[in-house]
C-alpha positions as CSV (number, residue, x, y, z in Angstrom):
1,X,-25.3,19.2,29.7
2,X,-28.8,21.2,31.2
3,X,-28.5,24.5,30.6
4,X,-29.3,24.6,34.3
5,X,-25.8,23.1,35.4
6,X,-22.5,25.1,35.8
7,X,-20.7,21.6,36.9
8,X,-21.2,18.0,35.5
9,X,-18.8,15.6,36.6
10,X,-19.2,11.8,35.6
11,X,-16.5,9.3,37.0
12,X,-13.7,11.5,37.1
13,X,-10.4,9.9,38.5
14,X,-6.9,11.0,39.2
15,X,-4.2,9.0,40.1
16,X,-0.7,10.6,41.6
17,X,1.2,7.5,41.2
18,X,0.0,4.8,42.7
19,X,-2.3,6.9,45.0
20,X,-5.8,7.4,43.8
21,X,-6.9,10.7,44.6
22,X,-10.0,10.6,42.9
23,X,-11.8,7.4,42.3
24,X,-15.3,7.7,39.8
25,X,-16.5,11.2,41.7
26,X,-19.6,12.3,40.3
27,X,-20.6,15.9,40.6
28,X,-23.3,18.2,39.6
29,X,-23.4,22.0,40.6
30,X,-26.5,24.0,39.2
31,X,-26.1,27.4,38.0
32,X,-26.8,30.4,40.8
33,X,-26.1,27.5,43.6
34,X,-23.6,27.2,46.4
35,X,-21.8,23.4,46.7
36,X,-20.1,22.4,49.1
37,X,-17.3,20.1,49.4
38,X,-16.5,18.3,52.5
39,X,-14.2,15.8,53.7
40,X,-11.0,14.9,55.8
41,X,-7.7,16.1,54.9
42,X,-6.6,13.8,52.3
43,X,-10.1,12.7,50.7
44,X,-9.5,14.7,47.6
45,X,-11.3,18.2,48.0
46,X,-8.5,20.1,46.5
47,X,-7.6,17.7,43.7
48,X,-11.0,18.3,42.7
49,X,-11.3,21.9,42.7
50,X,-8.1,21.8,40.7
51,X,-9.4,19.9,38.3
52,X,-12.6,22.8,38.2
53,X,-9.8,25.2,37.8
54,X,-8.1,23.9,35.2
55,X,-5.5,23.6,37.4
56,X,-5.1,20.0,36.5
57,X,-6.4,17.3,34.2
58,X,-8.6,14.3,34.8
59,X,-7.4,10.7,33.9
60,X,-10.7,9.6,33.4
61,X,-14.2,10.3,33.4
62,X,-16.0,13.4,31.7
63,X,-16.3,17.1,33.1
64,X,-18.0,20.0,31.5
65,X,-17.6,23.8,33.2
66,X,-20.5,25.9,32.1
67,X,-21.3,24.0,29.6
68,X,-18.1,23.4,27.9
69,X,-16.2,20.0,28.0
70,X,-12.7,20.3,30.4
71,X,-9.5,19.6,27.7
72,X,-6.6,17.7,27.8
73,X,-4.3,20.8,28.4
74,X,-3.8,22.7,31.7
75,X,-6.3,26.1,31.0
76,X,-8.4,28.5,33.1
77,X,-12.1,27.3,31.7
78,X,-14.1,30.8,30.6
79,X,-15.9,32.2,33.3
80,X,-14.2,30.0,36.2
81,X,-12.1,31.6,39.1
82,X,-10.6,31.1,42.6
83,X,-8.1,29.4,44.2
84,X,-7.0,26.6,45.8
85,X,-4.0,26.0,48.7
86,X,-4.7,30.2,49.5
87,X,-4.5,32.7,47.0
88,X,-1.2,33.6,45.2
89,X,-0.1,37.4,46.2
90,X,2.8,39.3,45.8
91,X,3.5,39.8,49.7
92,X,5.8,43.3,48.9
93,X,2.7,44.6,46.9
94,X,0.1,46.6,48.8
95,X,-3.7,45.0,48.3
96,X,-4.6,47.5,45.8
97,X,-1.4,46.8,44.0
98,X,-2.0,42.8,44.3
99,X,-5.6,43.6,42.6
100,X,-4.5,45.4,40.0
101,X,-1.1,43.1,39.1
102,X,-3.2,39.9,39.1
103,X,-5.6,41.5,36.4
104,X,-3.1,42.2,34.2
105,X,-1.8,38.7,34.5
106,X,-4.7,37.7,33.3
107,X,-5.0,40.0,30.1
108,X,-7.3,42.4,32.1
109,X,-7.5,46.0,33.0
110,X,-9.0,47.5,35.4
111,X,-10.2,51.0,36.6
112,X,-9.1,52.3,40.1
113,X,-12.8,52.2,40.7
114,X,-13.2,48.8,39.9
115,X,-10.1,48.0,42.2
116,X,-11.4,50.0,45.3
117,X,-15.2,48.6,44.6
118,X,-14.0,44.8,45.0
119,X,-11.9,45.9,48.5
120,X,-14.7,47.2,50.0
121,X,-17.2,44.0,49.6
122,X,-14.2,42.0,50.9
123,X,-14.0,44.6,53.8
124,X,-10.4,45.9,53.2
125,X,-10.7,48.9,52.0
126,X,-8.6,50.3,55.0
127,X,-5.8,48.4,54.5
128,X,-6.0,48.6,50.4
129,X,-2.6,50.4,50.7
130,X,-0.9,48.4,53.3
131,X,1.6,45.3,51.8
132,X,0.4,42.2,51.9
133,X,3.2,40.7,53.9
134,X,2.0,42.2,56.5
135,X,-1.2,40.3,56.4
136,X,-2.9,37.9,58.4
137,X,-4.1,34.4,56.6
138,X,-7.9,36.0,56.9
139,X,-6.9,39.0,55.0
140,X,-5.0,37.0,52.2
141,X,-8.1,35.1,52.3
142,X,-10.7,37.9,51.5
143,X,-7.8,39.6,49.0
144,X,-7.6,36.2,46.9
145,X,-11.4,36.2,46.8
146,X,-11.5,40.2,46.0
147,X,-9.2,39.2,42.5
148,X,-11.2,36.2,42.0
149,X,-14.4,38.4,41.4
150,X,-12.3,40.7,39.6
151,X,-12.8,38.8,36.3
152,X,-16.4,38.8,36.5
153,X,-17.0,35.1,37.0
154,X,-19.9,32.6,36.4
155,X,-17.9,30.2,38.6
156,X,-16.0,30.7,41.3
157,X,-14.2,28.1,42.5
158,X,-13.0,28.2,46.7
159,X,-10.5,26.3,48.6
160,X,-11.2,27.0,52.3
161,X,-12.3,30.4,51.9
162,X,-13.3,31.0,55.8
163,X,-9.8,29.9,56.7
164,X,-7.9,32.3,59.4
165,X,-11.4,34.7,59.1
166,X,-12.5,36.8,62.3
167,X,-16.2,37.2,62.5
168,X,-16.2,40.5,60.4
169,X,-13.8,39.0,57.7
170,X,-16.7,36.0,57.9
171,X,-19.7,38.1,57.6
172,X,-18.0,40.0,54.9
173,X,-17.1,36.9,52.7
174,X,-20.3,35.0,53.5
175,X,-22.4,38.0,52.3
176,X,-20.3,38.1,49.2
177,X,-21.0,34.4,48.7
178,X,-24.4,34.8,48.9
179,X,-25.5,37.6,46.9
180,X,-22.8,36.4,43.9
181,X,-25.4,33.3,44.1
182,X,-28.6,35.1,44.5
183,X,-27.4,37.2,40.8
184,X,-26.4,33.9,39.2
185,X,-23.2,32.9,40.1
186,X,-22.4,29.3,41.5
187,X,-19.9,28.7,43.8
188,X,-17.8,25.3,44.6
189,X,-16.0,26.0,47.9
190,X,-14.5,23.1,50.5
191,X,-14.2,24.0,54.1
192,X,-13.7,21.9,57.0
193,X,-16.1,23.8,59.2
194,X,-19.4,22.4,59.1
195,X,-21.2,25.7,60.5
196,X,-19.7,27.7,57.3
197,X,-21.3,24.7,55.1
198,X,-25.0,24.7,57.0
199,X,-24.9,28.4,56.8
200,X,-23.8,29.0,52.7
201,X,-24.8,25.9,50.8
202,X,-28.2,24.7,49.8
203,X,-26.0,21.2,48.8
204,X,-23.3,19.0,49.8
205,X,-20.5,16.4,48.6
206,X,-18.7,14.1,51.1
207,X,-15.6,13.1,49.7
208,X,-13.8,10.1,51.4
209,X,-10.8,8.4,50.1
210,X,-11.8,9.9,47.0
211,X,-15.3,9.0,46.8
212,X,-18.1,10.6,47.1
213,X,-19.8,9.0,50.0
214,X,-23.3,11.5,50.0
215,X,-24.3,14.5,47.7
216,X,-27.3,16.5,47.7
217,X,-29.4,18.8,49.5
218,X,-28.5,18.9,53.4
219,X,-32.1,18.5,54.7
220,X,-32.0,14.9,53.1
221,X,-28.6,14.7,54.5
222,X,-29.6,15.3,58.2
223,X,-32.7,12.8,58.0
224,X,-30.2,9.9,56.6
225,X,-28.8,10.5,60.4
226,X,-31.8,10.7,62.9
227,X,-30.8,10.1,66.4
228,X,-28.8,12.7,67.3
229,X,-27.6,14.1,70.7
230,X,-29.4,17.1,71.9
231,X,-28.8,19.7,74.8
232,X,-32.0,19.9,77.0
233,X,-32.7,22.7,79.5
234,X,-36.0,23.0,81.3
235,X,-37.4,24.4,84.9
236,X,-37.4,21.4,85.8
237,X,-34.4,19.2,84.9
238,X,-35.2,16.4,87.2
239,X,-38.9,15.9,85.9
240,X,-37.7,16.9,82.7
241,X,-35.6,13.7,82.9
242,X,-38.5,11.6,84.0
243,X,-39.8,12.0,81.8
244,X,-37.2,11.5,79.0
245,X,-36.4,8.2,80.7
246,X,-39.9,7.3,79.9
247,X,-40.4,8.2,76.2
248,X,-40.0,5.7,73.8
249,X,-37.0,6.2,71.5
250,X,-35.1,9.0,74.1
251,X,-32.1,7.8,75.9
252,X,-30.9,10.2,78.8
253,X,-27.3,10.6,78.4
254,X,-26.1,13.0,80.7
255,X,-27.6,14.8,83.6
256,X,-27.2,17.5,85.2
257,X,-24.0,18.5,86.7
258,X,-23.6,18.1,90.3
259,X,-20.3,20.5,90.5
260,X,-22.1,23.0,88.4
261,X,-24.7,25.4,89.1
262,X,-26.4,24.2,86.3
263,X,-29.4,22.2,87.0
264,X,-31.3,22.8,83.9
265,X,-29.4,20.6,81.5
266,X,-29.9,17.1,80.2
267,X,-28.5,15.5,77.4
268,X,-30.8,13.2,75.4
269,X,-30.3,10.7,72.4
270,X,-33.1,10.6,69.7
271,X,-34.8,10.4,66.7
272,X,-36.7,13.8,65.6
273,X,-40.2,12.1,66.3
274,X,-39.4,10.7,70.0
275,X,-38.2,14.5,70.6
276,X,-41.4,15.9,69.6
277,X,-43.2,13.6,71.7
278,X,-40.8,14.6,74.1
279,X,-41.5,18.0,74.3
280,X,-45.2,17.2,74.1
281,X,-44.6,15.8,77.6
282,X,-43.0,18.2,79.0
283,X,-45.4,21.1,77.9
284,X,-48.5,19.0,79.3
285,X,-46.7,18.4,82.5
286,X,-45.7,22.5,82.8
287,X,-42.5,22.2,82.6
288,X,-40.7,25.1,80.3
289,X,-38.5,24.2,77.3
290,X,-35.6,26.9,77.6
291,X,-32.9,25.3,75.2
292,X,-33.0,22.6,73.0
293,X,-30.9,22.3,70.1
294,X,-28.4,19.5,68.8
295,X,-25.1,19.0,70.4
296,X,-23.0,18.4,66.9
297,X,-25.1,19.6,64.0
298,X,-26.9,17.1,61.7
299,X,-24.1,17.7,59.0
300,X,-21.0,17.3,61.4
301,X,-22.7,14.4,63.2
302,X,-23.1,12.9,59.3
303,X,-19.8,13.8,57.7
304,X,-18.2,12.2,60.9
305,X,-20.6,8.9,60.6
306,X,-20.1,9.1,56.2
307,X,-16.2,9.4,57.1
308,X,-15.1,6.7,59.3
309,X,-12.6,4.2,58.1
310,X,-10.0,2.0,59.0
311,X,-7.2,3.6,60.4
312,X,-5.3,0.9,58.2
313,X,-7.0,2.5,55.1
314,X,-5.9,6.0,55.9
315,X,-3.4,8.0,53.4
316,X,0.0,8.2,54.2
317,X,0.4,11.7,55.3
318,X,3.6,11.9,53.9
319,X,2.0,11.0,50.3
320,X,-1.2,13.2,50.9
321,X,-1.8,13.7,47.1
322,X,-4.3,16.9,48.3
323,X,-3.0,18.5,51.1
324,X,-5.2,21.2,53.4
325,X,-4.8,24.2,54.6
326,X,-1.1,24.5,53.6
327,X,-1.7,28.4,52.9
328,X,2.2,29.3,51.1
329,X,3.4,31.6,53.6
330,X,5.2,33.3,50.7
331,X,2.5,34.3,48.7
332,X,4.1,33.3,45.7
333,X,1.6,34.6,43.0
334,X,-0.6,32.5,40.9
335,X,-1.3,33.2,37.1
336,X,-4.5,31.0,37.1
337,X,-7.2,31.9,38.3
């Protein structure tokens, strides 16, 4: 493997009976980057970070972890840490406790220093004596992610890590995230929301059915989907629409509202380059451009275009072989990590 890569993944597969969970999924994850993995419940995100976890072995395929080739028995790869399905905490513990516990667990100790220095980049360093049953699923969140970075990894490995966050328990993880990346550190994390993808990770994998349906960098992601659908307000909606309806390649879609104030707003349908000429138009003609941005982001509008399939096809979901966002309400700790 490149010295450059902290992930290399060639046709693995995973089979939980007779349901494929994983079906010849390449993967490469360079070293200091943030990947993301996206796909619908059931298209084999978590299996997959399992299997980067050591949580689990492959049936087939080949997978090397920072450089070292994944083994045939369940083992925490050197340098790898996370979670996936929440974080494992001991709910009658308080955080600081939790931190502390889970170290031991794996063969570490740790200075009260160390403890309280983790707490605060997670932002919860005013609850670090409070017990964790008392937590909400944002808190367990950041706490999981606190005794993840607690080993000092080179990999850390995320199953929905904005799940249940407020906008401070966001800003606090996402700045984590980020600087762990800008000293070196790759991340793999899934998340359903598209916003938390666009705003962390320089690439992507779409996972469908357990394939991966697109993976790279999301720029050449978002031209692979031109015409999107884009919210238009002007000074002038109704020349502004005039003149929509008369640009090659734009399609008015909605107007304004008549039992709204709103007169300013048009929807429009395009490719980038009929927009730009679009707004050319308008500018020459006086009229002023006050919003225009996409209605569904160019990755959402793309993972929902990469992800349709026959509702025939679709996973029982009584035999979902990687179930999301199932956070154990018990806590019940995990020694893996």
């Amino acid at each position: 493997m490149g010295a450059a890569l902290a992930v290399r993944a060639r046709g693995i597969t995973k089979f939980f009976g007779d349901v494929v969970a994983l079906d010849g999924v390449d993967l490469e994850v360079a070293r200091g980057q943030i990947h993301g993995l996206a796909g619908r419940n059931g298209a084999g995100k978590t299996t997959l970070l399992g299997l980067l976890l050591g949580l689990a072995v492959a049936d087939g395929g080949s997978l090397e972890t920072l450089g070292t080739p994944a083994g045939r028995a369940l083992a925490a790869p050197d340098g790898v840490a996370g979670f996936v399905d929440g974080p494992g905490l001991y709910p009658s513990l308080t955080a600081r406790q939790n931190l502390a516990a889970l170290a031991a667990l794996n063969g570490r100790r740790t200075r009260t220093a160390e403890v309280g220095d983790m707490l605060d980049q997670v932002g919860l360093t005013d609850v670090a004596d409070d017990r964790v049953r008392g937590f909400s699923l944002g808190m367990r969140q950041r706490l999981g992610l606190a005794a993840a970075l607690l080993t000092g990894p080179r990999l850390l490995v995320l199953d929905e890590p904005s799940n249940g966050l407020d906008p401070a328990g966001k800003r606090h993880v996402h700045g984590v995230l980020t600087r762990l990346a800008a000293d070196g550190t790759s991340v793999v994390l899934s998340s359903h929301r598209m916003d938390d993808l666009e705003e962390l990770c320089s690439e992507v994998t779409i996972l469908a059915t357990g394939r991966v349906v697109f993976s790279g960098p999301l720029d050449k992601l978002a031209t692979a989907h031109d015409e999107l659908a884009y919210r238009l307000r002007t000074s002038d909606s109704r020349g502004a629409r005039d003149l929509a309806a008369g640009t090659p390649g734009v399609r008015v879609v909605d107007g304004p509202d008549p039992r709204t104030r709103d007169t300013g707003l048009l929807v429009v349908r395009a490719v980038v380059p009929a927009l730009d000429e679009l707004v050319g138009r308008l500018v020459r003609a006086g009229i002023a451009v006050r919003e225009l941005a996409p209605v569904v982001s160019p990755l959402e509008a793309a993972f929902l275009t990469l992800t349709e399939q026959d509702p025939e096809q679709n996973p029982d979901p009584e035999q979902d072989p990687d179930p999301e966002q199932h956070p154990d309400p018990a806590g019940q700790p995990e020694a893996r990590r």
